[in-house]
C-alpha positions, -999 to +999 in steps of 0.1 A: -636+004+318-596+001+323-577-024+304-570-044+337-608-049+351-617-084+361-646-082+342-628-083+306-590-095+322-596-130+305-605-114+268-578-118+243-562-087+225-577-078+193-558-078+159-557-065+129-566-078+095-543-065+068-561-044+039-553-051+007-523-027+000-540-025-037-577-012-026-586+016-019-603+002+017-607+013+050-622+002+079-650+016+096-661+013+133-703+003+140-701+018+174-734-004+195-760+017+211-756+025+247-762+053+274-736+081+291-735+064+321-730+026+308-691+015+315-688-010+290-680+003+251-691-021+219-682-018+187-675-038+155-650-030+129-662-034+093-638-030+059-656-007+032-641-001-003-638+038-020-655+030-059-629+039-081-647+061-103-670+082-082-651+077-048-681+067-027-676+042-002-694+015-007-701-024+009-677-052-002-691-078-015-670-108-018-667-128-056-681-098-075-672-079-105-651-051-103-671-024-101-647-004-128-657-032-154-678-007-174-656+021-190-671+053-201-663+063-237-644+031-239-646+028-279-665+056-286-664+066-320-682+099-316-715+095-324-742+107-305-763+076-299-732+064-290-727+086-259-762+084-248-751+042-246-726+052-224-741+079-206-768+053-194-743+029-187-724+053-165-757+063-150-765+028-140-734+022-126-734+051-102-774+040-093-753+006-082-725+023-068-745+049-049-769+015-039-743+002-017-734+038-004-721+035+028-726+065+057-704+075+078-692+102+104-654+109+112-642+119+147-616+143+154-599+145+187-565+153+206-547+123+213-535+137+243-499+121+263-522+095+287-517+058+286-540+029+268-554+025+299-590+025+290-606-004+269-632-006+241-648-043+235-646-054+194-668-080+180-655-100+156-680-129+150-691-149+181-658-138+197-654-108+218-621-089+218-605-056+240-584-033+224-567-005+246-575+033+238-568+064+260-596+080+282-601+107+257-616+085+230-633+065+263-649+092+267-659+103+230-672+070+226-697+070+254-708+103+249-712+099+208-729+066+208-768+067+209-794+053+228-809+022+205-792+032+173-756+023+162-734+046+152-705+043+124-673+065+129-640+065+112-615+072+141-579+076+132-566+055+167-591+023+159-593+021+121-557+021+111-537-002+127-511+019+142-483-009+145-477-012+106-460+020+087-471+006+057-507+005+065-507+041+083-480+059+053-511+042+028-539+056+048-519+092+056-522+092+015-563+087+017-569+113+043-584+136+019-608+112+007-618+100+040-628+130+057-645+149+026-666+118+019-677+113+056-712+126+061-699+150+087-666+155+109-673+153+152-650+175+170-644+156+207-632+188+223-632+169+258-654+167+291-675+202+298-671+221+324-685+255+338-673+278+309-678+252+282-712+255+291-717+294+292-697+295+264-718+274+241-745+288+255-730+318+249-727+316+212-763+302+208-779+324+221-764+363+221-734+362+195-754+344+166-780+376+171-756+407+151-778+429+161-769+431+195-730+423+188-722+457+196-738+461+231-719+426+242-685+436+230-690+469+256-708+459+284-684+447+316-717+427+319-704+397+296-666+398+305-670+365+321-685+350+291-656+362+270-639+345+292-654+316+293-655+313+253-615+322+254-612+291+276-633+268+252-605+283+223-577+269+242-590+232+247-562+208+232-578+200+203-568+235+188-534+229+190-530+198+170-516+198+140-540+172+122-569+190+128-562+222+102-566+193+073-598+174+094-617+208+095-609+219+059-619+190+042-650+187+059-682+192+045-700+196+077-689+196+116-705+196+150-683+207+181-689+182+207-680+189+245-695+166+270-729+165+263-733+196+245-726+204+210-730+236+182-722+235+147-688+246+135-700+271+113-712+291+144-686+284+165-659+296+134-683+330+135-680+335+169-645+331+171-645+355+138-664+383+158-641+381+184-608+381+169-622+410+148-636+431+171-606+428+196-578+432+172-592+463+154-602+485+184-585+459+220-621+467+230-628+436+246-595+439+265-608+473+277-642+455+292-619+434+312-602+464+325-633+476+344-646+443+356-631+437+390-624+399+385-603+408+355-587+440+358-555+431+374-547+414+342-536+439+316-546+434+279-563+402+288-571+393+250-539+403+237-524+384+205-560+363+204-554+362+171-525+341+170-545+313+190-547+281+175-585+286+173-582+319+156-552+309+129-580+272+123-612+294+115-592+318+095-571+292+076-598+268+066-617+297+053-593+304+032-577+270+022-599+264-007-621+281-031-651+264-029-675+251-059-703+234-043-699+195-054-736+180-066-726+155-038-734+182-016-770+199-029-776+237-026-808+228-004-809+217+030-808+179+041-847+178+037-846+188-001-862+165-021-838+133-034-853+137-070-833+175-069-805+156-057-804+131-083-808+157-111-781+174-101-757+149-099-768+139-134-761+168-147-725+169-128-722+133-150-731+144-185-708+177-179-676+159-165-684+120-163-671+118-132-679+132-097-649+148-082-642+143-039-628+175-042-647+200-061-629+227-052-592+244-055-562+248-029-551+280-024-529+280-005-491+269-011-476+242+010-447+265+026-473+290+039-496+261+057-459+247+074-447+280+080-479+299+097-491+269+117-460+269+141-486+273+168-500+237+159-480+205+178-476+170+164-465+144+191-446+131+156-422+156+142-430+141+106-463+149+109-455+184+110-450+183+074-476+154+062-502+164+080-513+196+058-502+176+018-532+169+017-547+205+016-520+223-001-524+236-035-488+223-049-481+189-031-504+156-027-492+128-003-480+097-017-467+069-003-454+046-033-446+015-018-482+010-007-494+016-040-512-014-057-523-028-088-554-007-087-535+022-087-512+019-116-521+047-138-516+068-102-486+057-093-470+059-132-479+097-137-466+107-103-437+088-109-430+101-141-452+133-150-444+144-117-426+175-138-462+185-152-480+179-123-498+214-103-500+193-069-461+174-067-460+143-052-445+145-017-433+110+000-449+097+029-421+076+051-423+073+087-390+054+085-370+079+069-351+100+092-366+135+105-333+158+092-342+139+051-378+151+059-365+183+065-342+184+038-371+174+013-396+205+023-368+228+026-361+215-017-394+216-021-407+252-011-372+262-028-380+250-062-420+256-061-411+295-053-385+295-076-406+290-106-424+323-093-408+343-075-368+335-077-354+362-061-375+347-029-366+313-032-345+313-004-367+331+024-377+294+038-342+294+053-350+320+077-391+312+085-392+293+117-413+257+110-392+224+125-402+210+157-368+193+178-355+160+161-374+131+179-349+106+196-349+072+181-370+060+152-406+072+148-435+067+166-453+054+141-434+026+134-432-004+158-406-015+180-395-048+162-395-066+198-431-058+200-441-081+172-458-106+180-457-140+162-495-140+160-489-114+137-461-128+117-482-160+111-510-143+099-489-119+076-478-146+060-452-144+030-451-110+008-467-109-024-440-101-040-420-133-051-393-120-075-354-116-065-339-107-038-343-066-036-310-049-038-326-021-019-312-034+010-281-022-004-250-034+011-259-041+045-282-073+032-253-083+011-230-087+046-254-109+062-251-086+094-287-101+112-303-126+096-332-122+116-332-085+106-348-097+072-381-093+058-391-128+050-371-156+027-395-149-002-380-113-005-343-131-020-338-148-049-356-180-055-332-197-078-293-207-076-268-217-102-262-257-094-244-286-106-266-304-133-253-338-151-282-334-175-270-303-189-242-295-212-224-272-195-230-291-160-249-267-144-283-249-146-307-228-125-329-248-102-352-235-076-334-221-043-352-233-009-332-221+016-337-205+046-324-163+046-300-176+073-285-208+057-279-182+023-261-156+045-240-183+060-229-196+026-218-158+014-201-156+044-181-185+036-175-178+002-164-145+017-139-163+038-130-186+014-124-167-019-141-145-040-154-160-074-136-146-106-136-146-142-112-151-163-111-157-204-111-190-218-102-193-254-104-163-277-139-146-265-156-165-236-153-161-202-151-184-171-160-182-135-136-198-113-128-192-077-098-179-065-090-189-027-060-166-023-081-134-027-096-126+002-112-090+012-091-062+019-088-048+060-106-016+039-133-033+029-142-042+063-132-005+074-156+008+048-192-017+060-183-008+095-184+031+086-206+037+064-228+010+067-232+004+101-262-020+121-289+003+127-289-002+161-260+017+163-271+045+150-274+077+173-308+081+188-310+121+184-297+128+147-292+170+152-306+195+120-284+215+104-279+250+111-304+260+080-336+243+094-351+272+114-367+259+146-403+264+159-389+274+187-374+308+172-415+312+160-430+346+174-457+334+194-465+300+220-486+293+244-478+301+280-492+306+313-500+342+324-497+358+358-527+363+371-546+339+351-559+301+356-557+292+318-532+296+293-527+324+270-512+337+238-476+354+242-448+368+224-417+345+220-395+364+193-398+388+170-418+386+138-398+373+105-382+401+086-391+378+055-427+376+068-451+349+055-444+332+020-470+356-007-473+352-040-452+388-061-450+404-028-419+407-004-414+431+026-374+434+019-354+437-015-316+428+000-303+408-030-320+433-064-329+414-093-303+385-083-321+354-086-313+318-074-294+287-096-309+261-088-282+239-104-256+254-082-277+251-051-266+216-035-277+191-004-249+169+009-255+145+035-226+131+056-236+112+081-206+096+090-190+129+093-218+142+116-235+172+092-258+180+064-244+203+042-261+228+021-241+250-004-256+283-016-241+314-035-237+345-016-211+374-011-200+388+023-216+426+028-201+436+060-188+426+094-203+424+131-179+442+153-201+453+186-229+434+196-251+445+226-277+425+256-304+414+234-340+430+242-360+411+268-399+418+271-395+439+246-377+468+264-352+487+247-321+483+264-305+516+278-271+500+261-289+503+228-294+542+230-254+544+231-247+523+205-272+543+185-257+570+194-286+589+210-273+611+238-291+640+246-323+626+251-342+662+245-331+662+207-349+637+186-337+603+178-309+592+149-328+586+118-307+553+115-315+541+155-354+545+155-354+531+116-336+500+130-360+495+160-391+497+136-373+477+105-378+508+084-413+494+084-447+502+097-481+485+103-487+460+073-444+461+063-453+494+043-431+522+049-428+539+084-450+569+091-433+598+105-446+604+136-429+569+149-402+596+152-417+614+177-439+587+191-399+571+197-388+601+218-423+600+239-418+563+247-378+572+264-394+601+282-423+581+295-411+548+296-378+559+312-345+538+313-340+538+353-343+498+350-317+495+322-342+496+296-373+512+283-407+493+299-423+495+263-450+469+280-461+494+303-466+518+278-489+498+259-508+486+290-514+519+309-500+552+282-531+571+272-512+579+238-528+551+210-501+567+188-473+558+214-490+524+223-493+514+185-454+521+178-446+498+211-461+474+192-441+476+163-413+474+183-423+443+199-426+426+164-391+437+152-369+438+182-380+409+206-352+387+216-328+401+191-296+422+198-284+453+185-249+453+167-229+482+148-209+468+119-173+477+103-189+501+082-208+515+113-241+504+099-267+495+125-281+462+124-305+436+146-299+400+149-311+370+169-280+350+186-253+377+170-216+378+182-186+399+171-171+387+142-197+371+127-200+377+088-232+397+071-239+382+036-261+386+007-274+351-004-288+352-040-326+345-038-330+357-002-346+388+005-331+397+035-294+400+049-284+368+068-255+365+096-235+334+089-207+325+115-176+313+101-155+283+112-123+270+098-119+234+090-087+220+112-072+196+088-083+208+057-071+184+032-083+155+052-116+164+060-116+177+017-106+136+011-133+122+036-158+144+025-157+134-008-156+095+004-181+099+019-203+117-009-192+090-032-212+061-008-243+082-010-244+090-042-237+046-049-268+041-020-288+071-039-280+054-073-290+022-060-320+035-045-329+051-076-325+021-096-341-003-077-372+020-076-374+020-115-368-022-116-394-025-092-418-002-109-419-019-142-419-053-123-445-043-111-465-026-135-456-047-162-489-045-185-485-086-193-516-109-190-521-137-171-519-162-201-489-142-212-474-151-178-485-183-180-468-191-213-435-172-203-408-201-205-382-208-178-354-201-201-361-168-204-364-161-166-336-177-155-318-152-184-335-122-172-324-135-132-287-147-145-285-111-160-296-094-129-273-114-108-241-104-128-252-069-129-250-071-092-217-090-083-206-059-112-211-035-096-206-051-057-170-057-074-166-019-086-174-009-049-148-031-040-120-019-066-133+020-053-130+011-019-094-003-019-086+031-041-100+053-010-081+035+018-046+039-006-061+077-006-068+082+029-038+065+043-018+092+018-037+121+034-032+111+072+005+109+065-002+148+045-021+158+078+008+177+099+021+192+073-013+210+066-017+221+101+020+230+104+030+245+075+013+261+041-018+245+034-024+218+005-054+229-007-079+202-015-105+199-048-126+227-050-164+212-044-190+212-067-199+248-079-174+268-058-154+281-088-143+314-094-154+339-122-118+346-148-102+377-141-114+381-105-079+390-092-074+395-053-110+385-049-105+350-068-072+342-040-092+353-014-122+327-022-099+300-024-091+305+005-125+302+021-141+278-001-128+245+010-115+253+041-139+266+059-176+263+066-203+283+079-233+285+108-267+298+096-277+323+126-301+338+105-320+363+091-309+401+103-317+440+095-291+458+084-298+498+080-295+510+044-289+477+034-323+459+025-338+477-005-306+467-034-283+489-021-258+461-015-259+452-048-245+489-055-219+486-029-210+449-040-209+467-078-182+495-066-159+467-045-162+447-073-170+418-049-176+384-063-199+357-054-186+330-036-199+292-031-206+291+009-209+258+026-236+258+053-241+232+081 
């Protein structure tokens, strides 16, 4: 039924009920009974609360006792009739707990790019309300729900209110709890149609039986039901990102298409079998061949193992090592419930506590962001939260949503974050994308650091970031979109302390009043005249409104600024002086660096040393020849391959390991980039570049540059090295014969199109030998370019150009190709670079300190009584102390800012004279200085340190450079290291 039918036009839109930011609750949909074909969809949306000890969700009862009231052990002194007390305690809370259990399923689907178009009805008392979904979950709905039985489902697009950040950043936090406690995950993989059917039909019936695997994978016989199964692999759902975590927290799964359905474990064997089978022998691809339907399509399952169904049955196997929880018996769902009970009894008097996740990540959170390319997420961000919760060092957390049931949670990630195995990783829709960026690129460097240091910096050149998003996220709602409904039933925050400085300066100016939380979120006292006093004046409570307080500062802005000055021999005095007045630079300054958000640019561009996705080595595309989509090639594989615990295909940089206190991130973003200083020395030079490889061909340009001439001779050891990457099958070392299988590929293949048709070897050359080194050459040479350097090494390189600079970047693995660029006016870009880090680190600093204020406010172990009895003297100390602190240090940003306009105006007047004649050179930054006694080499990196900057291109080969020999040839130059700035 669409949103617009006359039937349910008059309804009125539903809306949300906050949770309680300091429960652990979610709400749960009771989806009404109905048939296929009925057009109408009812549901009711009920809140349910996780126990805090056992995490089971359970009913809320309204007035009673926290369920936590009895503590295990609390007081225990050790004795054994002691324990048995609280073991029977414990076990009578979990028989209460496990009482109110509540069942549920959760549904997993691809939200798809339709409209809310479609509408589901929502109960709420007598009232009836419509809420707007897309047809996808229209259609999940009506074929999930059951005739004459409800149904309860946790679906992501009804039971989180989408509008609020806060709600969605607190639920992204719960996502491991909510899908490993559901009773069983429902994959909505879309409407069926003719090879959904076969191929569930398929898998039923002949690929489950193993016994006759072999005669299916050889017969022409079942090509169309390979087919058909391939087609159900590339349904949307397999390509979104959410889904990795959905399928490996589950404890159970049925695929759902139309009205058909097969268990997941089934489906993940099939799809096992399949991948195995083809990528071991390409037999299945050799049954298309002699099925006329299919044979004009060459290698028709190629590079199915990089499908997004493939890389989700083999990741989830291996996400976790399983120990089976006693929430989840050994025997079937018939077992007996006395088995049951036992077991989880025994679970209790072992750990007192039953553990949601009985089982252990193994997998690190740089290998899930960096091997899942093939995965989308319609939200950039979500390219990175959507696998915390299933990686074995990180664990979402989104702070601010954090309440006061979660305050032992929130102190130890906040301050044993150090000792923690799983780091706590911020959840913030509202953050930009490039600081989201920033943070994993930090975080995978100093989790592999403490490992494998020589590696840390590998993530630099393993393709993972989607494009920026333009504008803010699409999680968070448009502010003109609020409705005053909503604002209304908000009501006031909780929070009724003073006004949060984490509004920084902008706040402070008064810019938009009505950009402002709420009035409760200032402070709720001033400093008034008082005849009853001694002094004449006292704190009294504050009533205005946010606006009337802005347009007082703004007067007392105009007006005079208040200052204090010493009366007598120790005290001080505040009077105001009306002839001070702000300097032009202070206005310069908020209009720079603290500009409206509505001016900010809607696409804020990544720096250099993000790689994209779109440099990943496989996509999706459309094939000739075929209706449905199909696995291809985009680039070449990463020389620095997938991130593996002691192992690394390249050794470029020896025993050289990264400093992580001289590894830096500066943001500018006044100045446009996002800076990122490493160590590194320069190896070598690009001088001639070549047309990079397209299909995979070898270029006929390439066989001059490697100097290959008489084509009857075999190839240069150094050319058909640098084709392969002095590497074989598996990154272990060449075999021979890819010398010979080289020279068989240029006479076969031929270079009468400008370039050797390597595909057409693979497709139609007899040769396996000459086929499989094709394929090597595919994963190493595909879109890069060849280029000889100044010491007439051979190298490969994705977007290379002459004169680029080849360096050796401590704690990479691998040779990168950095492209240098001078600064134009280098001692004023030095001065307003440094500004400009001085207002970040003040808004960092702020940031920081407001965090810490706000955490002991608000975990501040006092009791109610104590609260009660707290006197207003001392608060109106604590809040006059507070206030001071601020008007401090608002004054020293003042005094600084007046010091960098004097500075500034100095260094435009310096400006010609630095492009003209020699150079002034400017403050070397932070962890740029040279070693004593470096001679020629120490003038020669003061030259390039400040005043000049470089381009991440990448990751290249370079022959006879990538197993330490560069440390030997940096050793005899006696080159030093130098402090590179990368944007």
């Amino acid at each position: 039924l669409r949103i617009d039918h006359e039937d349910i036009r008059d309804f009125p839109d539903y809306t949300y009920d906050p949770l309680p930011p300091d429960k652990k609750r979610i709400r749960l949909m009771k989806l009404y009974s109905g048939e296929v074909w009925g057009t109408k969809i009812y549901c009711e949306l009920v809140e349910v609360e996780y126990d805090k000890k056992f995490h089971i969700p359970t009913e809320i009862k309204e007035g009673e006792a926290d369920n936590d009231a009895i503590r295990f052990l609390k007081g225990n002194d050790g004795k054994e009739e002691k324990q048995k007390e609280d073991f029977d305690k414990l076990v009578k809370e979990w028989e209460n707990v496990d009482g109110r259990k509540i069942q549920y399923e959760a549904l997993s689907w691809s939200w798809g790019e339709g409209e809310e178009v479609y509408a589901i009805l929502i109960k709420k008392g007598n009232d009836t309300f419509k809420k707007p979904v897309r047809k996808a979950l229209a259609l999940a709905l009506k074929y999930l729900r059951r005739p004459g039985k409800p149904r309860t489902l946790w679906i992501d697009a009804i039971c989180i209110n989408q509008n609020s950040p806060g709600e969605r950043n607190h639920q992204v936090q719960m996502m491991s709890r909510i899908y490993t406690r559901a009773r069983q995950v429902c994959i909505w993989l879309g409407e069926a149609d003719e090879d959904s059917e076969i191929a569930i039909k398929f898998i039923k019936e002949e690929i489950m039986e193993l016994k006759n695997f072999d005669r299916i994978s050889s017969n022409e016989r079942y090509s169309q039901k390979w087919q058909a199964l391939m087609s159900l692999m590339q349904r949307d759902w397999f390509f979104r990102r959410w889904v990795v975590q959905e399928i490996a927290l589950a404890g159970a799964a049925t695929v759902y298409c139309g009205p058909h359905s097969i268990p997941w474990k089934s489906f993940a064997v099939a799809v096992e079998l399949f991948v195995e089978v083809e990528t071991a022998t390409h037999r299945l691809s050799e049954v298309m061949k002699r099925d006329e339907k299919f044979r004009h399509v060459p290698n028709y399952f190629e590079y199915v193992s990089e499908l997004g169904a493939s890389l989700l049955v083999q990741a989830t196997g291996k996400v976790f090592r399983v120990n089976r929880s006693p929430m989840r018996p050994e025997s079937d769902s018939s077992a007996r419930k006395k088995t049951e009970k036992r077991q989880i009894l025994d679970r209790l008097r072992e750990t007192q506590t039953i553990d949601p996740l009985e089982r252990r990540s193994l997998l690190s959170l740089e290998f899930l962001i960096s091997t899942m390319f093939i995965f989308q997420a319609s939200e950039p961000r979500d390219v990175v939260y959507s696998l915390l919760a299933i990686a074995r060092d990180a664990a979402p957390f989104a702070p601010a949503q954090l309440g006061q049931d979660d305050q032992k949670l929130y102190l130890v990630m906040t301050l044993l974050d150090r000792f923690l195995a799983e780091k706590p990783f911020t959840v913030d829709y509202s953050r930009p994308f490039s600081d989201i960026c920033r943070d994993f690129v930090e975080f995978s460097i100093k989790q592999t650091h403490k490992a494998n240091p020589q590696q840390a910096l590998d993530i630099l050149c393993r393709p993972w970031a989607p494009d920026p998003p333009k504008g803010m996220s699409i999680r968070l709602q448009n502010k003109d979109r609020i409705k005053k409904t909503d604002e209304k039933r908000l009501g006031p925050p909780r929070r009724k302390w003073k006004r949060r400085l984490d509004r920084r300066v902008e706040e402070y100016q008064g810019t938009n009043s009505d950009d402002f939380e709420d009035v409760n979120c200032r402070a709720r006292f001033k400093y008034a005249p008082d005849p009853q006093v001694a002094d004449g004046k006292a704190w009294e409570v504050d009533n205005r409104e946010t606006a009337a307080y802005f347009a007082e500062v703004t007067k007392k802005e105009n007006s005079g600024w208040p200052v204090w000055r010493k009366r007598g021999d120790a005290e001080l005095e505040m009077y105001s002086d009306s002839s001070w007045k702000p300097s032009p630079g202070w206005e310069w300054i908020k209009f720079r660096y603290f500009p409206n958000p509505n001016t900010i640019p809607d696409v804020e561009p990544l720096p250099s040393w993000v790689a994209r996705a779109s440099q990943a080595p496989f996509m999706l595309d459309h094939a000739p020849g075929m209706e449905m989509r199909k696995t291809s090639r985009a680039n070449a594989e990463p020389l620095v391959g997938a991130p593996q615990d002691g192992r690394r295909n390249y050794n470029a940089a020896g025993p050289e390991k990264l400093d992580l206190d001289r590894l830096i991130f500066k943001k500018r973003p006044v100045l446009g980039h996002y800076s990122l200083f490493v160590e590194g020395f320069e190896l070598d030079e690009v001088t001639d570049v070549v047309d990079a490889s397209q299909l995979g061909g070898i270029p006929k340009a390439w066989l001059e540059l490697g100097g290959w001439v008489d084509f009857d001779q075999d190839p240069p050891d150094d050319f058909w090295r640098t084709i392969v990457a002095d590497r074989g099958r598996d990154n272990r070392n060449p075999p021979y014969y890819y010398a010979r299988a080289c020279k068989e590929s240029v006479h076969k293949g031929g270079t009468m199109g400008g370039s050797v048709n390597t595909m057409a070897l693979i497709n139609n050359e007899q040769s396996s030998i000459v086929a499989e080194f094709c394929r090597r050459v595919h994963a190493v040479i595909w879109n890069r370019s060849l280029f000889r350097t100044k010491d007439k090494r051979l190298g490969l390189a994705q977007n290379v150009k002459a004169g680029d600079k080849v360096f050796i970047l401590k704690g990479c693995t691998v040779p990168v190709v950095l492209s240098k660029n001078k600064k134009s006016s280098p001692r004023l870009e030095v001065e307003l670079e440094q500004e400009e880090d001085r207002i970040e680190l003040l808004k960092a600093l702020i940031r920081k300190a407001m965090f810490r204020r706000e955490r002991k406010f608000k975990y501040k172990a006092v009791s109610k009584d104590a609260q009660d009895a707290d006197t207003k003297a001392a608060a109106e100390q604590k809040l006059q102390k507070s206030m001071s602190r601020r008007d401090n240090a608002f004054q020293r940003l003042k005094n600084d800012v007046e010091e960098e306009m004097r500075n500034e105006d100095a260094a435009k007047e310096k400006a010609a004279d630095v492009v003209d004649d020699t150079p002034l050179l400017p403050r070397t930054p932070p962890g740029s200085e040279t070693k004593k006694g470096a001679g020629k080499h120490s003038e020669k990196e003061k030259d390039k340190g400040p005043q000049c900057w470089y381009q991440f291109k990448g990751e290249c080969y370079l022959h006879g450079m990538m197993d330490g020999e560069a440390m030997r040839k940096k050793f005899n130059d006696q080159t030093e290291y130098q402090t590179l700035e990368l944007r």
